[in-house]
KEKE-3310 file (N, C-alpha, C; in steps of 0.2 Angstrom, whole numbers, plus 5000, padded with zeros to 4 digits):
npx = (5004:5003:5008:5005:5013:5021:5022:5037:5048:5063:5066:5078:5091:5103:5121:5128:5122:5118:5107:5094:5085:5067:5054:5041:5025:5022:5010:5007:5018:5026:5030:5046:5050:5046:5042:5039:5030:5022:5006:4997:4986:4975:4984:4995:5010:5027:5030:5021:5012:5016:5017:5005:5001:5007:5002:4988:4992:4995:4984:4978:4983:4979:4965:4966:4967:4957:4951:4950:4963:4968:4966:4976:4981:4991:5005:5009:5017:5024:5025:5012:5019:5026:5019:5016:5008:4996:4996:4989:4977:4968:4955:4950:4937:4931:4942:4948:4954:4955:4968:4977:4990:4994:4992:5000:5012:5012:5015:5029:5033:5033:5037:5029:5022:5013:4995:4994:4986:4975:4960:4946:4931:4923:4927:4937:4949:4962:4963:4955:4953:4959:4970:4981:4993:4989:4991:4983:4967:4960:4945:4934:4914:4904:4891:4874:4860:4844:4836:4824:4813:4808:4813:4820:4834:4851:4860:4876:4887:4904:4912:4925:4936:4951:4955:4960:4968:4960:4966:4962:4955:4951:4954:4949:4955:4966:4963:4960:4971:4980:4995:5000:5005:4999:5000:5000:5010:5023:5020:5004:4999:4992:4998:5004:5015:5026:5035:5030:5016:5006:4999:4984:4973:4964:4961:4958:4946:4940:4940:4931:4930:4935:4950:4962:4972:4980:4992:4989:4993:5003:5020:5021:5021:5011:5006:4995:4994:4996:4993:5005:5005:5016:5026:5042:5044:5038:5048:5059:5054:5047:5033:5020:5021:5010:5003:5012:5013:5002:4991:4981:4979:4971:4973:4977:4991:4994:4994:4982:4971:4974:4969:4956:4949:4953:4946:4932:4929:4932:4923:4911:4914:4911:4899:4892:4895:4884:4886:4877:4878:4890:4899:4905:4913:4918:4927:4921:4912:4909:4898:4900:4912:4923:4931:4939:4958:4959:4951:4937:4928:4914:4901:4889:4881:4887:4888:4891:4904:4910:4911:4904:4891:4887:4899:4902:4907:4915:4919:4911:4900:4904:4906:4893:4887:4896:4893:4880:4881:4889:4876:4867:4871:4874:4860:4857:4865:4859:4847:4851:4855:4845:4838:4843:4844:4831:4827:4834:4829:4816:4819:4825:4814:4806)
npy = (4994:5013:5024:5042:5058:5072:5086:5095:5111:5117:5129:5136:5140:5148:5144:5145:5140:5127:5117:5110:5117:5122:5115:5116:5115:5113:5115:5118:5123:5139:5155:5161:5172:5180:5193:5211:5212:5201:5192:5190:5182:5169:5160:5146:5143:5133:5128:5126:5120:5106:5105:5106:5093:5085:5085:5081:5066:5064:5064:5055:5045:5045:5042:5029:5023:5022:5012:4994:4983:4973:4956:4943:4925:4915:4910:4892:4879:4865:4852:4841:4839:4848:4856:4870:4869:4878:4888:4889:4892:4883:4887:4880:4882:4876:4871:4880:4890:4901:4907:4917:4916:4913:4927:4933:4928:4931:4944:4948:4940:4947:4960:4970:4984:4986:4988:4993:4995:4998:4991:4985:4982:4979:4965:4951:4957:4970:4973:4973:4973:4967:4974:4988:4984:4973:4956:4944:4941:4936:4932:4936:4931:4930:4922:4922:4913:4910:4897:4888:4879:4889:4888:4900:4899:4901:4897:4898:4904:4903:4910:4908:4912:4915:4928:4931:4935:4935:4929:4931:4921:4931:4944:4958:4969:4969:4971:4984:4990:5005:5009:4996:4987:4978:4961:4945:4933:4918:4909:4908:4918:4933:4949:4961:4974:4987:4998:5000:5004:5018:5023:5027:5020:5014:5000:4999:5001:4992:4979:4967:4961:4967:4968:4975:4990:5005:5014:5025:5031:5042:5043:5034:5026:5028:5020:5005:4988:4970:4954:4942:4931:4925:4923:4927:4915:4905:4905:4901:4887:4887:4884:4896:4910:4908:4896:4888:4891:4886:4882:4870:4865:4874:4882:4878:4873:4873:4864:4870:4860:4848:4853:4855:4842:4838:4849:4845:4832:4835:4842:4830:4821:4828:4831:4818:4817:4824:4837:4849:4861:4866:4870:4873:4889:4896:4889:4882:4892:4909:4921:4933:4928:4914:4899:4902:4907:4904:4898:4894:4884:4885:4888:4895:4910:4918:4934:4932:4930:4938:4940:4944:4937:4936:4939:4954:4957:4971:4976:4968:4968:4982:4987:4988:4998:5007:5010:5014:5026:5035:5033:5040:5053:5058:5058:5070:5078:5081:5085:5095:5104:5105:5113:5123:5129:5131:5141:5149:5151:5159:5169:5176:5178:5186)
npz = (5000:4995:5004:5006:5010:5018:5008:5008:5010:5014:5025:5028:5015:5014:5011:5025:5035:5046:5048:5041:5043:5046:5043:5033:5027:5010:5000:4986:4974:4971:4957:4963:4955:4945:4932:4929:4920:4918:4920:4937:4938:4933:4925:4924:4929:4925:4937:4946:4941:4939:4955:4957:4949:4957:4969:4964:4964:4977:4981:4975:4981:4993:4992:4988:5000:5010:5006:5008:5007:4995:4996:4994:4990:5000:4993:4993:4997:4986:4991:5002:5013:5016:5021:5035:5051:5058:5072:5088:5102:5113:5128:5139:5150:5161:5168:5172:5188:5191:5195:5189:5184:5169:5168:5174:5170:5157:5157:5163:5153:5141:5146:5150:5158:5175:5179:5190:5206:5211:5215:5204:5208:5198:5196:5203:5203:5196:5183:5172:5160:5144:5136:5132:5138:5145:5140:5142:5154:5168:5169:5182:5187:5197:5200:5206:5212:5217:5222:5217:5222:5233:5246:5251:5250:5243:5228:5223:5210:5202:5186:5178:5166:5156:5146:5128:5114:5097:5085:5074:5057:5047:5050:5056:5059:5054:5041:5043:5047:5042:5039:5037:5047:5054:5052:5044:5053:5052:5057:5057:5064:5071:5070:5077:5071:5080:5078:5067:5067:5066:5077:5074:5078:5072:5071:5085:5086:5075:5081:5086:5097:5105:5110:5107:5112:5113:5119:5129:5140:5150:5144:5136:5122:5113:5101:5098:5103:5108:5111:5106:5102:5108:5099:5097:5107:5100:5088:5093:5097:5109:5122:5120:5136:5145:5144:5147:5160:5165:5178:5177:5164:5156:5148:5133:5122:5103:5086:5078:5070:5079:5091:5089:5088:5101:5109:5106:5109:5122:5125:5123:5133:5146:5144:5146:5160:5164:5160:5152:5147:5143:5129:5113:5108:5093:5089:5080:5065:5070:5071:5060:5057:5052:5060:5074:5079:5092:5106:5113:5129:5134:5149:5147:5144:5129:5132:5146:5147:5143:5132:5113:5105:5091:5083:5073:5056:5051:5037:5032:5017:5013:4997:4995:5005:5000:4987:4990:4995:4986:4977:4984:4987:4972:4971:4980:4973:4961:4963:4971:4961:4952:4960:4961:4948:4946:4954:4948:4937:4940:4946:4934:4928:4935)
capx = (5000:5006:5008:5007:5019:5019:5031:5042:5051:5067:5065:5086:5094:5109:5127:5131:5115:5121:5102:5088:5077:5062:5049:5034:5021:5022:5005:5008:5023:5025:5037:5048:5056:5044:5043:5034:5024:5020:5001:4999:4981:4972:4989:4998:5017:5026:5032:5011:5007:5020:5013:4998:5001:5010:4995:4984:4994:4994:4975:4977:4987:4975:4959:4966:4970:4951:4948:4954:4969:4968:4969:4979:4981:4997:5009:5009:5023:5022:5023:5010:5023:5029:5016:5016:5001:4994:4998:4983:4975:4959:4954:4944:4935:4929:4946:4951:4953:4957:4975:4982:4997:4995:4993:5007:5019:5013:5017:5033:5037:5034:5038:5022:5021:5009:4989:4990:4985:4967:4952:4941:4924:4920:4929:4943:4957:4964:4966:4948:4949:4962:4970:4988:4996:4987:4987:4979:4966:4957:4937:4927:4909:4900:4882:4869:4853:4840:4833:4814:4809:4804:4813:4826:4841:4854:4865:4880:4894:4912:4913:4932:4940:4957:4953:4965:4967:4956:4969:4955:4959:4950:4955:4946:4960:4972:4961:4959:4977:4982:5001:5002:5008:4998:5001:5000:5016:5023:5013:4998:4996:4990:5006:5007:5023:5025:5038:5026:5011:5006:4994:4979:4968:4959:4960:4955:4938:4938:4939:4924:4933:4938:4959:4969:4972:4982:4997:4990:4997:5009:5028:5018:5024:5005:5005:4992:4996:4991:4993:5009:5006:5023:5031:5047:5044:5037:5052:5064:5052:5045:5027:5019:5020:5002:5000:5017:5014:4995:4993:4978:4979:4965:4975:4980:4994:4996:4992:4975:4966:4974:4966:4948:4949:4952:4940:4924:4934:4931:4914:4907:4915:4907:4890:4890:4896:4880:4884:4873:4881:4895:4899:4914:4914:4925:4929:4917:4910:4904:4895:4901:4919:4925:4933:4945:4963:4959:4944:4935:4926:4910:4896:4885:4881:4896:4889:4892:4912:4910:4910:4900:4888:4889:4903:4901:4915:4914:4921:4905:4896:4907:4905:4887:4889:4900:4889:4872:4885:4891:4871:4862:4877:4876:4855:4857:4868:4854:4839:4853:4855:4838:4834:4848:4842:4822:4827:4839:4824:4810:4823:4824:4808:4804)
capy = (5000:5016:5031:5048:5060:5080:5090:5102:5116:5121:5138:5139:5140:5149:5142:5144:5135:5121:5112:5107:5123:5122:5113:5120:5112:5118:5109:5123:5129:5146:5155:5165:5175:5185:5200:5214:5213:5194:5193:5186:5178:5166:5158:5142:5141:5125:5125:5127:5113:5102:5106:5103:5085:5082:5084:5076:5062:5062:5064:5048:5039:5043:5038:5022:5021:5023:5005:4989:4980:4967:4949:4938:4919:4914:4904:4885:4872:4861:4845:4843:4837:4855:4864:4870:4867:4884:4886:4891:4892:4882:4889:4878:4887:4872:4869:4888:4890:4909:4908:4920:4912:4914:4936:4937:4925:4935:4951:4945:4937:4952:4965:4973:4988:4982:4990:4996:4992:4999:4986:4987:4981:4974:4958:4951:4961:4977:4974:4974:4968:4965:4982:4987:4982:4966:4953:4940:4944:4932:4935:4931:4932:4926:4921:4919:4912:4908:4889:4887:4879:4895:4889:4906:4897:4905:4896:4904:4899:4907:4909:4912:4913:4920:4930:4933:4938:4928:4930:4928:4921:4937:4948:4967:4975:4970:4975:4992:4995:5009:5007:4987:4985:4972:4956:4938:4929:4913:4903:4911:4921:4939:4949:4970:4976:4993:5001:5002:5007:5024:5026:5029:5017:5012:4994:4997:5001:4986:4973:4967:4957:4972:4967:4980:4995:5010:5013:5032:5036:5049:5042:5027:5027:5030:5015:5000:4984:4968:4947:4943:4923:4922:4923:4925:4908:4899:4903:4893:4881:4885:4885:4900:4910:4908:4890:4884:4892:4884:4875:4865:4865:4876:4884:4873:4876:4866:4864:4869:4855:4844:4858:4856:4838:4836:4852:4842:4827:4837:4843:4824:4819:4835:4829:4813:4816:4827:4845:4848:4865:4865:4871:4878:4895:4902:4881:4882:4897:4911:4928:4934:4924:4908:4896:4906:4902:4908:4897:4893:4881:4889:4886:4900:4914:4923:4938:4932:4929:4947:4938:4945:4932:4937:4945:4956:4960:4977:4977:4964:4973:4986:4989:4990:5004:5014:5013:5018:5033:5036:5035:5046:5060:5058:5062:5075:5084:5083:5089:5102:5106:5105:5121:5130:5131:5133:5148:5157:5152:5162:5176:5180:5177:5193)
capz = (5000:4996:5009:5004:5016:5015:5005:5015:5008:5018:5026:5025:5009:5014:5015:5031:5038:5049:5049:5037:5045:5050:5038:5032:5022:5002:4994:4979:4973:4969:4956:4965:4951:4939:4929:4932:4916:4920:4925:4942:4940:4930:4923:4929:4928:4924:4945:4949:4935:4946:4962:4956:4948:4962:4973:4963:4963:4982:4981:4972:4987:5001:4990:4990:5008:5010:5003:5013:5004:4991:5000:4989:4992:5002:4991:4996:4995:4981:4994:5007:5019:5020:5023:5041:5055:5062:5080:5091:5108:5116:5134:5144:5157:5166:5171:5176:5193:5193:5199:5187:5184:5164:5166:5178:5165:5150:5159:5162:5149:5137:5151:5150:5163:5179:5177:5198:5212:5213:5217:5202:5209:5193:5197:5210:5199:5195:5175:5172:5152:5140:5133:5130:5143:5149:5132:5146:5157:5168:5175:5187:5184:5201:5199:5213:5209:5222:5224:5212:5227:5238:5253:5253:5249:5239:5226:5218:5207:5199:5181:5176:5159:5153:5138:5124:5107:5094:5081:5066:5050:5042:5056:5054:5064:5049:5037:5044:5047:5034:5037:5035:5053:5057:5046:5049:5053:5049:5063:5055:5072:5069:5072:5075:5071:5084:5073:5059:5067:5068:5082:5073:5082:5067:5075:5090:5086:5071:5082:5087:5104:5109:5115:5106:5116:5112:5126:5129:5145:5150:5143:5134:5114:5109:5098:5099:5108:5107:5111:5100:5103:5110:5092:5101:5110:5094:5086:5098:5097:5113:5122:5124:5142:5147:5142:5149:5168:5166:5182:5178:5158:5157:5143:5130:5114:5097:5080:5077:5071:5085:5096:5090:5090:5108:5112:5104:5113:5130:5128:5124:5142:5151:5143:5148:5165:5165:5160:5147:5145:5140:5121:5110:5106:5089:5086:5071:5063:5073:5070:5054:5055:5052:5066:5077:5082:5101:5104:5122:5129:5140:5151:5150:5137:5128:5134:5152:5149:5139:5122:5110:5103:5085:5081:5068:5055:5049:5032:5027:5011:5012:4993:4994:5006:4998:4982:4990:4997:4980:4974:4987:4984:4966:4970:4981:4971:4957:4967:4972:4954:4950:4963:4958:4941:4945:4957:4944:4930:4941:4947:4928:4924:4937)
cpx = (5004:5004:5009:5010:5017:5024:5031:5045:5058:5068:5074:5090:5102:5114:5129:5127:5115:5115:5098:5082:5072:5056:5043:5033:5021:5016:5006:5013:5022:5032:5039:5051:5048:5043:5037:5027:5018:5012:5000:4991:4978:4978:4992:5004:5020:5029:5025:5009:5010:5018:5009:4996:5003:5003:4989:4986:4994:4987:4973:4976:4983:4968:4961:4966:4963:4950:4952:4959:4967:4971:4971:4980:4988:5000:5009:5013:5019:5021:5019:5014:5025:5025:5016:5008:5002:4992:4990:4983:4968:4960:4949:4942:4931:4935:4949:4950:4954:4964:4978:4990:4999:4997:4998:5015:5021:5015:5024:5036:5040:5034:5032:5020:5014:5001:4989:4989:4979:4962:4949:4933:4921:4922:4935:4948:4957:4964:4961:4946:4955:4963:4978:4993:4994:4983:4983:4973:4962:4949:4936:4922:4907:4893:4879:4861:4849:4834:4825:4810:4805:4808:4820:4833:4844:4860:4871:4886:4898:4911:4920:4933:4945:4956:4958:4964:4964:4959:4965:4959:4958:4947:4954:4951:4966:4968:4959:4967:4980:4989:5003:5007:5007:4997:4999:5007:5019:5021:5006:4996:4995:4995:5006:5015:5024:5027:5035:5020:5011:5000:4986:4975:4964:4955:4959:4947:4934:4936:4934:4924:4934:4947:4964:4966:4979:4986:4995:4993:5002:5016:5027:5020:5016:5000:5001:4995:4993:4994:5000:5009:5011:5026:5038:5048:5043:5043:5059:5059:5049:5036:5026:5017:5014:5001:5005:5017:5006:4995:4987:4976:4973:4968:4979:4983:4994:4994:4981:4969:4967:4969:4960:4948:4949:4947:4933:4928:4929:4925:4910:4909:4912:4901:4888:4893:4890:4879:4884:4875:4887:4896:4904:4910:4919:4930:4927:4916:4907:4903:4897:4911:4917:4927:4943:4951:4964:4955:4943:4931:4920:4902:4888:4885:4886:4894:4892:4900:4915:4914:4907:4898:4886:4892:4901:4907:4913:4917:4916:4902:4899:4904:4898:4887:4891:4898:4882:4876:4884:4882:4866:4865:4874:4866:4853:4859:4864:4851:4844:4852:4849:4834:4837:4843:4832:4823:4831:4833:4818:4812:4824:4820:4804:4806)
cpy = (5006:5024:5037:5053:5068:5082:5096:5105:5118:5128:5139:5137:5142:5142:5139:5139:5129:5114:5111:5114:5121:5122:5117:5117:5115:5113:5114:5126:5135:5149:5162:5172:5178:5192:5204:5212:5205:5193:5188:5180:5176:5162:5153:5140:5134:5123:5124:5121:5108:5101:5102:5096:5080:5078:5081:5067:5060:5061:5056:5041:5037:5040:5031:5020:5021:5015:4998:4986:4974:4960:4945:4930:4920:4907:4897:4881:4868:4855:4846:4843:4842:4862:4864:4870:4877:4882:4891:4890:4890:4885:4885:4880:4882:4871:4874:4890:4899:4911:4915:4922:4916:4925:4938:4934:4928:4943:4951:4944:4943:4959:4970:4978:4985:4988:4995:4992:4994:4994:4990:4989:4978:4967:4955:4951:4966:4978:4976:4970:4969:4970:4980:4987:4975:4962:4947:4943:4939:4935:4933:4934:4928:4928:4918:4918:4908:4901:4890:4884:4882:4895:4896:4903:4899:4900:4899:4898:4904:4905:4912:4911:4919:4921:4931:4936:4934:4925:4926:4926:4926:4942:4955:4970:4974:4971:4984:4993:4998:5011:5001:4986:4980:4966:4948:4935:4923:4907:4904:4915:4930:4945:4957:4971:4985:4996:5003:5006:5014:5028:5029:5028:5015:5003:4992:4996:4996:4979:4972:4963:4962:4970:4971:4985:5000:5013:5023:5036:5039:5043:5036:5029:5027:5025:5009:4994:4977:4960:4945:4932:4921:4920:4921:4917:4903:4899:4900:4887:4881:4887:4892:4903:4907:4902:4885:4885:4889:4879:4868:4862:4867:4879:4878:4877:4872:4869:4864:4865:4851:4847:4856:4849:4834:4843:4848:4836:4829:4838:4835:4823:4824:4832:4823:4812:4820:4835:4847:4856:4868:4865:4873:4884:4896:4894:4881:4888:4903:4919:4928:4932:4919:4905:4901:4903:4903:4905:4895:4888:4883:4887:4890:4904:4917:4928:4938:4932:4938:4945:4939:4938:4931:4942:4948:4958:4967:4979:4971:4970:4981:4990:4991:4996:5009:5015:5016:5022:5035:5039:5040:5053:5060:5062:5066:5081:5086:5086:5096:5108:5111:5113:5124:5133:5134:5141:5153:5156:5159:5167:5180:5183:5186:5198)
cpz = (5000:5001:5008:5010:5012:5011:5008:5008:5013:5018:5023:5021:5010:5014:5019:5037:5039:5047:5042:5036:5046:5044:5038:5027:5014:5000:4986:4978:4973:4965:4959:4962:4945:4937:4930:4924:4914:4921:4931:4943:4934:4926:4928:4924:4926:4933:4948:4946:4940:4951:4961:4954:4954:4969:4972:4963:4970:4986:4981:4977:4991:4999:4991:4997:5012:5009:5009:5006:5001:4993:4992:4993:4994:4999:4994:4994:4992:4985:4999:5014:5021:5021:5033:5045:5059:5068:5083:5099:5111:5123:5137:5151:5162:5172:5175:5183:5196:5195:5195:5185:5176:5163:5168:5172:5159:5150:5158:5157:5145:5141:5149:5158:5168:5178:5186:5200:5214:5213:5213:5204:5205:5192:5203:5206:5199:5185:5172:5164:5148:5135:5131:5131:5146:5143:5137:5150:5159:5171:5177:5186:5191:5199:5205:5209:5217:5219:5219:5219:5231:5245:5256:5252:5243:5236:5222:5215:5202:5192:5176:5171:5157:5145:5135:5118:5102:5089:5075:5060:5044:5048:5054:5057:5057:5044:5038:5044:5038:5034:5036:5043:5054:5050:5049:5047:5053:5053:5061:5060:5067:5072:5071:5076:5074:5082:5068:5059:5069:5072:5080:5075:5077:5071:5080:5089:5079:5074:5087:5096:5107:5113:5114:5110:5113:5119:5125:5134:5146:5149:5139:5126:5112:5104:5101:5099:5109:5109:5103:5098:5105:5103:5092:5103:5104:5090:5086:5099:5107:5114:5124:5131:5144:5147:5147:5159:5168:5170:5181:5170:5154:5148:5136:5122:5110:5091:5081:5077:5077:5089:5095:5091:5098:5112:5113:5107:5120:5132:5128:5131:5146:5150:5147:5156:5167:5165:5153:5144:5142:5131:5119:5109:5102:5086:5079:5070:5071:5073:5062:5052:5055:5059:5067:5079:5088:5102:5113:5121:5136:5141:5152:5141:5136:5130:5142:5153:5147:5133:5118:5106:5095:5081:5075:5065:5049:5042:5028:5024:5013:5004:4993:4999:5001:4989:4984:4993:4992:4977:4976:4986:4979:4965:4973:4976:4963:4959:4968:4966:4952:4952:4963:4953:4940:4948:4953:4937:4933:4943:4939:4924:4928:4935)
residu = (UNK:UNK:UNK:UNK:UNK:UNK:UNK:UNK:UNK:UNK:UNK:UNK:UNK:UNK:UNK:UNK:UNK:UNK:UNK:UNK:UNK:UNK:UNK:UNK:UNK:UNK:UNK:UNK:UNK:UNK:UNK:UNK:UNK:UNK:UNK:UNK:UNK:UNK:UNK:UNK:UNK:UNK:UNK:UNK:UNK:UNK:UNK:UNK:UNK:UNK:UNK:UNK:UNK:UNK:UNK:UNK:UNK:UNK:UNK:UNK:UNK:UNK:UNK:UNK:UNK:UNK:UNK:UNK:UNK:UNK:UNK:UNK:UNK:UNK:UNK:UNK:UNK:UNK:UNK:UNK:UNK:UNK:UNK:UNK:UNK:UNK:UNK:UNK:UNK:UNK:UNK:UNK:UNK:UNK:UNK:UNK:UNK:UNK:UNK:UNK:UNK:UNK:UNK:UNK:UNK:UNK:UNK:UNK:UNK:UNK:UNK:UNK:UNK:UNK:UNK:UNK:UNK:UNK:UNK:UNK:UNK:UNK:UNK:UNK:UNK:UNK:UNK:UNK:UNK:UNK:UNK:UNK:UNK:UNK:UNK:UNK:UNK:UNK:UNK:UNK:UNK:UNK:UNK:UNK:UNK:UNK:UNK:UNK:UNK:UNK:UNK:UNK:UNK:UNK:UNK:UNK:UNK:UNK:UNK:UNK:UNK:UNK:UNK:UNK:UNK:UNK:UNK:UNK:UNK:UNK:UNK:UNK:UNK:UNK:UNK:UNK:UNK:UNK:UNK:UNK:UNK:UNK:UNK:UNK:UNK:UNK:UNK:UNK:UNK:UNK:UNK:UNK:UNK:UNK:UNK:UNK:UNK:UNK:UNK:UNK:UNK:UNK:UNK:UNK:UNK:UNK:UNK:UNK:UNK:UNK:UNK:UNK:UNK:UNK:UNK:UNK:UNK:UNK:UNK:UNK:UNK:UNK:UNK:UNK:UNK:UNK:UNK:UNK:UNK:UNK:UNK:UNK:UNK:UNK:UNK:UNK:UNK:UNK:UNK:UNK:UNK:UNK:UNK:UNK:UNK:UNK:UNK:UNK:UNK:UNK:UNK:UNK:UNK:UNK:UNK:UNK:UNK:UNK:UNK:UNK:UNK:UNK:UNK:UNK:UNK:UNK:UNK:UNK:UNK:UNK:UNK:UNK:UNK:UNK:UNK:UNK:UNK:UNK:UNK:UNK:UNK:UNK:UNK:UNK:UNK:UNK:UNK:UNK:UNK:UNK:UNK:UNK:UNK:UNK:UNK:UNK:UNK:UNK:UNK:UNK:UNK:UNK:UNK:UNK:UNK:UNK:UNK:UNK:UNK:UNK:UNK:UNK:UNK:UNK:UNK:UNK:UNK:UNK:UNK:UNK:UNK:UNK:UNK:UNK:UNK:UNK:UNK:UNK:UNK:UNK:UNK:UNK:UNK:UNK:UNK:UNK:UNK:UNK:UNK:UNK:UNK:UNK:UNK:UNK:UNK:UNK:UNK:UNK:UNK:UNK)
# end
């Protein structure tokens, strides 16, 4: 994709002028040198024509930048033997006992500044949800529900889950980035590169999970922030933190498919020991994505863990969009027409 940039003019031309000066924006040349008998309006020089090409050409740039990027197929080994297995994450939240072992490792690991020491109230933590600072986050959800019987008694039960990144196979946060920072990397994990981004936030507010976050506090680089799958660690060949500090293997790493085969695995054995609740979530399709490579295994509604229940992917029917845009302009600006020309026909007809 390409980036259009400003064009600077350097204030100091002299010689002796140690620096570069102090930029200023030029969108139109100007010539410095004419005669007096020149005329100075309705004429375009050949340094104005330039400008001007220039600028329509960086017109050009940002229009594209408007559009999401042309997904291409990713080349494939000729042998099936060398294609690689896509590394992933199942969660099973049956097994989650809240320790938070997996937040404190991933902190750690990826030296990830600590959130405070404030008691939110909204859970027994401080982190509260998954931003750019904290790519783990476990919850607790207590539920109380009082007995059908009548006789006053009160059941309650904990519902924890460590949330993370879903790293989608047609992930909106890299379809909106408009400098290509966020890519997919050769685990197929969904991979921001910080050096590249430039803080617009475009991807915070695409993804429909809500986990990137934007590092805005005071001495923070500004930049968005996110679940890297322990990249580092898959490329030694190791497990990622989160999964490897997991004391009850609530978190589980591998090849994908392995992964779903032992999820759907897991839920048969919960059913038939009698817990008729138990479901995947993000294993198969769900909302307007495919199967995720982050996926859960949960007893209750997604909205209870704070998973939305049909993601929505915000570059669906994009195109039809931006044609009834295009068609209601295109009929405004007739009707506008229209009462132009009817009030300058009955101003002349008076």
């Amino acid at each position: 994709m390409t980036l259009s940039l400003p064009i600077y003019e350097n204030e100091s031309r002299s010689s002796g002028a140690t620096g570069r000066g102090t930029p200023r924006p030029v969108p139109f040349a100007r010539a410095e040198h004419r005669s007096a008998s020149t005329p100075t309006c309705g004429t375009i020089d050949e340094d104005d024509s330039t400008a001007l090409g220039r600028a329509i050409d960086d017109a050009a740039d940002e229009l594209r930048n408007a559009f999401p990027p042309v997904r291409r197929s990713v080349p494939q080994p000729n042998r099936p033997e060398d294609l690689q297995d896509i590394m992933g994450f199942f969660t099973d939240t049956t097994l989650c006992i809240g320790c938070k072992a997996c937040e404190v490792a991933c902190k750690q690991w990826n030296q990830l500044p600590s959130d405070g020491l404030q008691f939110t109230g909204y859970s027994y933590d401080n982190t509260k949800h998954v931003g750019a600072t904290t790519w783990r986050h476990v919850a607790f959800k207590e539920q109380i529900n009082r007995n059908s019987d009548g006789d006053g008694t009160v059941q309650s039960r904990w519902l924890m889950m460590s949330d993370v990144c879903k790293h989608c196979h047609e992930a909106p946060c890299q379809h909106s980035c408009p400098t290509g920072a966020i890519i997919y990397n050769q685990f197929g994990d969904v991979y921001l590169q910080n050096d590249i981004c430039n803080g617009c936030g475009y991807c915070v507010s695409a993804c429909p999970f809500g986990v990137l976050g934007r590092a805005d506090n005071e001495h923070d680089d500004g930049h968005a922030h996110k679940c890297t799958l322990c990249m580092d660690r898959q490329e030694g060949g190791l497990t990622p933190a989160c999964a490897k500090v997991c004391p009850t293997s609530s978190i589980q790493f591998g090849p994908l498919e392995d992964l779903r085969k032992k999820a759907k695995g897991r839920v048969e054995e919960l059913r038939e020991r009698g817990n008729d609740r138990a479901y995947l979530y993000g294993c198969d399709d769900v909302g307007d994505y495919g199967p995720l490579s982050a996926f859960f295994l949960l007893e209750d509604h997604p909205n209870e863990y704070n998973l939305p229940e049909n993601p929505p992917q915000p570059f669906k029917g994009q195109k039809a969009r931006y044609a009834a845009s295009i068609g209601v302009g295109a009929l405004l600006a007739g009707v506008a027409s229209w009462l132009l020309a009817r009030s300058g026909g009955n101003r002349r007809g008076r």
